[in-house]
N, C-alpha and C positions, 0 to 999 in steps of 0.2 A: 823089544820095541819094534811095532810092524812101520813098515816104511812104503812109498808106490809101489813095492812088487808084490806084497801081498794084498793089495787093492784092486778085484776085479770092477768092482764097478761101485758105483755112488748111491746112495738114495736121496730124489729129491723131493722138496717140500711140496707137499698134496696141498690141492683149492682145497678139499672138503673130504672129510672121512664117512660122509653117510652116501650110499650108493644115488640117492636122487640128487644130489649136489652133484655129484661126480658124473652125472651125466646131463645135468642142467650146466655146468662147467665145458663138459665137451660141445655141445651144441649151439653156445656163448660163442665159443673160441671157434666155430666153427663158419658160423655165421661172420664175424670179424677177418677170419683168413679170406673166404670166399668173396666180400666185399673189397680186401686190398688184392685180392688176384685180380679179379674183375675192373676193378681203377685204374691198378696199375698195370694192367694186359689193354687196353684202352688207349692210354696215353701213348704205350708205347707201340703198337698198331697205327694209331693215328700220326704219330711223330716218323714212322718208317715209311709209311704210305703218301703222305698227304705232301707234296714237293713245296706245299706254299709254308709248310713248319719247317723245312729244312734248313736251318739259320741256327748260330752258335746258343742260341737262349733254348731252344727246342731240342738242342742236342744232347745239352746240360740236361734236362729236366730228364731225358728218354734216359741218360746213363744214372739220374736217382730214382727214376722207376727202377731199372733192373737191380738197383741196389737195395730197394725199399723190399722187392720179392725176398730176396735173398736173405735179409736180417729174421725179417718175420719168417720165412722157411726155414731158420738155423732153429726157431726156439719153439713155435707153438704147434706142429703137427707132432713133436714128442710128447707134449704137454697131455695133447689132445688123446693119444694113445693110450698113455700111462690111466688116465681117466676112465676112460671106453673098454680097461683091462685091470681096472683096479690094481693098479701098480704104481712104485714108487723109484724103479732102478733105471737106471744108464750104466752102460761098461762104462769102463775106465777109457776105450778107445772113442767112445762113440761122445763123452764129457771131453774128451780134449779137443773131437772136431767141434762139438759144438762151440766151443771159447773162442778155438780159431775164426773159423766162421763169420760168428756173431760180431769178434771186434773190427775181423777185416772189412766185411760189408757195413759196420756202422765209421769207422774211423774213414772209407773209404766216403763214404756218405758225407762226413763233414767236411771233407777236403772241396767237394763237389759242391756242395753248399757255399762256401769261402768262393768257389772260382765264380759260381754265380752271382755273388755281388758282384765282383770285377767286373763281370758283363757286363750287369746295368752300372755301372760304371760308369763305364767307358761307352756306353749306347745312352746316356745321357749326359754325361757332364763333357764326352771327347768326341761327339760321334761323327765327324768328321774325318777319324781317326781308326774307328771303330772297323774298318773291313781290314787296315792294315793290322791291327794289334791283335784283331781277333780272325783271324783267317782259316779254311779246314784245316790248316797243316797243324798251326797254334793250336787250334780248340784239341786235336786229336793228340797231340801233343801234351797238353794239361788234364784233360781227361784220364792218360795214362798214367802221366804222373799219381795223379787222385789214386786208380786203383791198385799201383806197385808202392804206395804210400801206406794204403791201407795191408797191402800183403807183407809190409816189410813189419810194420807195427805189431800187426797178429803174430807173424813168426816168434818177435821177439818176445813179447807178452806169452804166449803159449810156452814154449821153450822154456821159458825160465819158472812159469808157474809149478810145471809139471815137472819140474826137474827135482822140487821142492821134498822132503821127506813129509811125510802125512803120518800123522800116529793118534789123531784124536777124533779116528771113525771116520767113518766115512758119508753121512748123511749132511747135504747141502740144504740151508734154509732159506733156497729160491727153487721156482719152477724151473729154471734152470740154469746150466754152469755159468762160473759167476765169478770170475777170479776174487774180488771182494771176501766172498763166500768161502772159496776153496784156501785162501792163505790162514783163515781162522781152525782148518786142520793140521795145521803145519806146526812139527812141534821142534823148529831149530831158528836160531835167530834168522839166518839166511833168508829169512822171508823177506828182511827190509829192505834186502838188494830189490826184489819186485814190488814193495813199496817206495822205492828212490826212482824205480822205472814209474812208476802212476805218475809220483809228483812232478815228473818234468815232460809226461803226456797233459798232466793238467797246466801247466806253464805253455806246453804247444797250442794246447787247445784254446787256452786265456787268449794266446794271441792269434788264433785265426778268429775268436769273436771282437779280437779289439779292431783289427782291421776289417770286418765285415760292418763296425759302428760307425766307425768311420767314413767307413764309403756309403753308406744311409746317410749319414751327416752331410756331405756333398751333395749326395742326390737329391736328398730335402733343399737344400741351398739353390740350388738350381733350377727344379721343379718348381717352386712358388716364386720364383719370379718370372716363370713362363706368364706370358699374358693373355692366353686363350684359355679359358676353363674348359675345352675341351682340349686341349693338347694338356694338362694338366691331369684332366680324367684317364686319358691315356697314357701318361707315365706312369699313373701310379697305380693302374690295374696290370700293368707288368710285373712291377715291385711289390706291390703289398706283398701276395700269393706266397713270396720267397717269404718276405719278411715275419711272415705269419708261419712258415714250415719253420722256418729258423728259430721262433720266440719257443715256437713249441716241442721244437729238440734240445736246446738249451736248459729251456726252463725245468721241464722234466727230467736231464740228464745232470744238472748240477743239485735238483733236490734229494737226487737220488744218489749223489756220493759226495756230496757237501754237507748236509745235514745234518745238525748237532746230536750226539750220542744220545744225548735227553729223549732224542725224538724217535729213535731205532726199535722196533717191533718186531716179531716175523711176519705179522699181519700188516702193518704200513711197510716195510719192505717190498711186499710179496705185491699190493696195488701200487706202490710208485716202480716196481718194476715193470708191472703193465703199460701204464702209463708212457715211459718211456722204450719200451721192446715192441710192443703190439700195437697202439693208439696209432703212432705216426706213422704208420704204413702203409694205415687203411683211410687215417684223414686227406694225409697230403696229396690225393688225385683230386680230393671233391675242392681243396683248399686249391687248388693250380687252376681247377676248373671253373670254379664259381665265376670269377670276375674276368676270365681272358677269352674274349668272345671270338678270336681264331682258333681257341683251341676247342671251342664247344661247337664252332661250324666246321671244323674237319669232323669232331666224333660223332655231328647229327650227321654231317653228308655220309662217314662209313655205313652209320648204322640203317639209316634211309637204305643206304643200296645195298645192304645184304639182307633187309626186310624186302626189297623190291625182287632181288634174287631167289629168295624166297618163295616167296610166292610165284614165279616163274613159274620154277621149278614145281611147285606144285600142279600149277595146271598144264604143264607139261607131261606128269605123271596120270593125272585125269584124266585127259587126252589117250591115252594109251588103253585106257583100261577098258 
């Protein structure tokens, strides 16, 4: 019976077996990376530079930028590879960072998302309260928490997945490692200790959406009884933006390991994995940006002034010549 030591490395599930798919797949996913690089190298330019974003809402968002890099860089430059080389393998070592990775920067991510409601929170329903409870030290302090939350989760999720005896091959039916995926190799009951660890990640997780409802529930409560429809406009182009990153983290991560065995494919797998790995990474800057018009006058004033630098520089160089 082979067990992890005779497992150098995985095969994962191909977009597409004919070479023009597989390169129409890379160039997809290409275009998709390069948009949430660009989003989210943006934001977080603008959120480092700009002194007038410097406030706990702005800090949030810059630390689910670098989180947003981070997930999308665990899963789809392998993807894109394996395509562009017509391949289907990852080591064994390179599937276990990926898992890591992947849960640390997304579990991190929700945490970050959760502290962001507190914010508008408490910058609407307390805000007279709002520099004491949310102060650099606090914010730096919760933020931390968020990412040693997420590294503690990965640990143990990893650890215990890969600790697992594996005897029923080695070919994963996701683009990438997938604990879901890799416990269906596993041929000793011990797996349900890592499925008793899901259930009470999915019992955590229930409850940082129950409190994140919650606190939308007040904020709405509060919000419309403002009596200026422009103070009203302005509440809610801070909140939606979240409100909208959050429907569409949730929404796609509970379809994607809630949903009825009836409905299970490798092919609906493989696009609600997208859906939830790859989409929100590259939405959530346009999603932050659409309606928050201090944050689309810091990214035109950078970009204004490294087109103006620009061109400086150019007739600087002309000058020379």
């Amino acid at each position: 019976m082979s067990n992890n030591s005779s497992i150098t490395e995985f095969l994962l599930l191909a977009f597409a077996d004919t070479r023009q798919l597989q390169v129409l797949h890379f160039w997809l996913f290409l275009g998709i990376y390069l948009a949430a690089l660009l989003g989210n190298g943006l934001i977080i330019t603008a959120v480092a530079c700009d002194h007038r974003l410097h406030t706990p809402m702005y800090f949030f968002l810059l630390n689910l930028s670098l989180l947003d890099l981070g997930s999308i860089s665990t899963t789809v430059p392998k993807s894109m590879a394996n395509s562009l080389w017509d391949s289907r393998a990852i080591s064994y070592g390179g599937c276990a960072a990926q898992v890591f990775f992947f849960l640390f920067f997304i579990a991190a991510e929700y945490c970050v998302l959760t502290i962001m409601a507190y914010d508008r929170y408490v910058a609407i329903c307390k805000p007279l309260h709002y520099g004491t409870l949310l102060g650099s030290r606090a914010c730096v302090h919760m933020a931390a928490a968020a990412w040693a939350s997420g590294f503690l989760y990965a640990v143990m999720h990893t650890v215990n997945t890969f600790s697992l005896p594996l005897c029923q091959g080695n070919a994963v039916d996701q683009f990438f490692c997938e604990i879901p995926q890799i416990l269906k190799l596993s041929c000793s009951r011990s797996y349900l200790r890592e499925v008793g660890l899901l259930v009470l990640s999915v019992y955590l997780a229930f409850g940082c959406f129950v409190f994140i409802f919650f606190s939308y529930v007040q904020i709405f409560r509060v919000v419309l009884r403002i009596p200026s429809e422009q103070g009203r406009h302005k509440a809610f182009s801070t909140c939606l933006p979240h409100l909208a990153v959050v429907s569409l983290f949730v929404s796609t991560g509970m379809f994607a390991y809630l949903k009825p065995p009836s409905l299970t494919s490798p092919v609906l797998d493989l696009l609600v994995a997208v859906l939830y790995s790859v989409v929100p990474p590259a939405v959530n800057p346009l999603l932050y940006s659409m309606r928050n018009q201090e944050l689309k006058d810091a990214l035109w004033k950078m970009m204004s002034g490294c087109f103006s630098e620009a061109i400086t520089c150019l007739f600087s160089f002309a000058e020379h010549l």
